[in-house]
N, C-alpha and C positions, 0 to 999 in steps of 0.2 A: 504494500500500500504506500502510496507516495500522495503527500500531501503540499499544497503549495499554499502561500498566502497572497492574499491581493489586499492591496492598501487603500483604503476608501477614506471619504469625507462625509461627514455631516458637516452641511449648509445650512445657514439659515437666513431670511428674511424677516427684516422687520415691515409690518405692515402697517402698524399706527401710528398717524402722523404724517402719513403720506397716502394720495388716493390711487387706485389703481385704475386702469381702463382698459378694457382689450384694445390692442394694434390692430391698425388694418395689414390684411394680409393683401401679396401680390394679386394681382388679377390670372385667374383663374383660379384661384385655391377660397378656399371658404371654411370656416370653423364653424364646426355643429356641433351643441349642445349636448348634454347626455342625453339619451333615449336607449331603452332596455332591448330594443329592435335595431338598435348601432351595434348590441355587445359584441356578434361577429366578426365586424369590421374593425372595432377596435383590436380583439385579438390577432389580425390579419395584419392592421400597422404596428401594433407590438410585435409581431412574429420576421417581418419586415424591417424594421429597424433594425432589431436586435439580434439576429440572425448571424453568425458570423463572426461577430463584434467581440470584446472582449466580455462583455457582462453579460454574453450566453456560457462562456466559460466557470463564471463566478455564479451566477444561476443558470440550471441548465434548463430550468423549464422557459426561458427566451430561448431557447433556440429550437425548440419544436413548437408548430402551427394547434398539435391538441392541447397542449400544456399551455399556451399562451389562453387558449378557449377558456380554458379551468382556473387561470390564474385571474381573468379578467368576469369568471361569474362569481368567482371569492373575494376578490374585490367588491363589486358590483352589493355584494349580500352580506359585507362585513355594517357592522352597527359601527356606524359614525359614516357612512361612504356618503360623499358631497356632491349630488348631480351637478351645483353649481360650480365646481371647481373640476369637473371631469368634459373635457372635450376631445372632439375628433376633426383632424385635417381633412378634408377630399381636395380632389385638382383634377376639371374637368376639363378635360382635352376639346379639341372644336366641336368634336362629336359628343353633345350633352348625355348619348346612351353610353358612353366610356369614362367614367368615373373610378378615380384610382384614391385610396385613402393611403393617406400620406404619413398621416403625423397623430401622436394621443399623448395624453395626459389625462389622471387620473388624482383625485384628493380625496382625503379621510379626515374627519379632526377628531384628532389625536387623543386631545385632553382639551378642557375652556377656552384653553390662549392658542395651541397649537394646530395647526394644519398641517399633514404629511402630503408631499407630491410623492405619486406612484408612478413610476413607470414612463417618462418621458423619454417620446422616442421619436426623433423622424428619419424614412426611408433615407437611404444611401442619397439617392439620385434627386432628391428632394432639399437636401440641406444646403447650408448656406444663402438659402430662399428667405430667411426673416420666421418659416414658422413656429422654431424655437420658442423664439423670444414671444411671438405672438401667443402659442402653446401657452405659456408662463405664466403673462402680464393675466390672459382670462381665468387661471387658474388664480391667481393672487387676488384678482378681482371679486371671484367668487368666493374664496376664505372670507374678504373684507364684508365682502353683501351679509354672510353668517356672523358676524363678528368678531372671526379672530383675530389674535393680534400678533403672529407670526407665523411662518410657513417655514418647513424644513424638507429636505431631501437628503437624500447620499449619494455617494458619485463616485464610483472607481477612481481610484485616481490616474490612471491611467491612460481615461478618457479626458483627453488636455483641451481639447476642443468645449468640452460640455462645459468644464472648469472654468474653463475663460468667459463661458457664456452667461455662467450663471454669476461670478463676481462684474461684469459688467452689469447687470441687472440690478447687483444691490446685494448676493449672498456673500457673507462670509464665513467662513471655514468657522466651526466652532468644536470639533475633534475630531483623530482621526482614529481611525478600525481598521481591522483586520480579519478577513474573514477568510476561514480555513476553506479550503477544498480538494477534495480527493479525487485527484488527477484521475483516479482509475474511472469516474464518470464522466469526465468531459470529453 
């Protein structure tokens, strides 16, 4: 058995004191709300994202299409899950019947003050597009509509991209982890 460690971050955001709003996204891409008739598609952009990536490594249920289904109905039915802070990317090509989902994020709160983001991810071929940040700002929007008064994530540290993305936004790092994994599954 061979075990290895991946170095992660907890981030967090302060939200009070400042208002949030969703970005507008590029033209052709749209964010939609939660709706329990997206879960699939949500699973499809988490499965798409994170495919591949280092944090199918670090959790392996991203990097299977059934396990992301499962992971986003346990999401989906956990006590505390925040439709207002869970959205979905689409990007519809000229033909309005070809419709690709792109991008998700998902939120839970946590405890009173605290909001967790789950799960941000957008496709490969999709990033660099702004829907990151856009993902985000309607996730932190929505904590703020329920009242909380911070939002946290964690973040491989190895994903330097996401790191950058999310201290430009306003997280800072507030510690770091370590999370075993046994190679012989990945």
């Amino acid at each position: 058995m061979s075990v290895s460690y991946f170095k992660r971050f907890r981030m967090e955001l302060v939200l009070r004191g400042r208002r949030f709003y969703p970005v507008p996204v590029p033209p052709g891409y749209r964010l939609l709300p939660w709706s329990p008739e997206l879960l699939a598609a949500h699973a499809e952009a988490k499965y798409l994202s994170f495919h591949g990536e280092v944090d199918s490594d670090v959790f392996t249920c991203l990097g299977e299409l059934p396990s992301c289904h499962r992971l986003m109905e346990e999401i989906s039915q956990r006590e505390g899950f925040l439709p207002e802070a869970t959205w979905l990317a689409e990007y519809v090509h000229d033909d309005p019947n070809h419709v690709e989902y792109c991008g998700t994020i998902q939120g839970i709160r946590s405890t009173s003050r605290y909001g967790g983001i789950q799960n941000v991810g957008v496709t490969p071929s999709h990033r660099g597009s702004g829907l990151g940040t856009a993902l985000l700002m309607a996730a932190a929007a929505g904590f703020q509509h329920v009242g909380l008064q911070r939002a946290y994530l964690e973040v491989t540290a190895q994903n330097e991209r996401a790191v950058r993305l999310y201290k430009r936004l306003g997280f800072r790092r507030t510690k770091t982890l370590y999370k075993a994994v046994d190679l012989a599954y990945t």
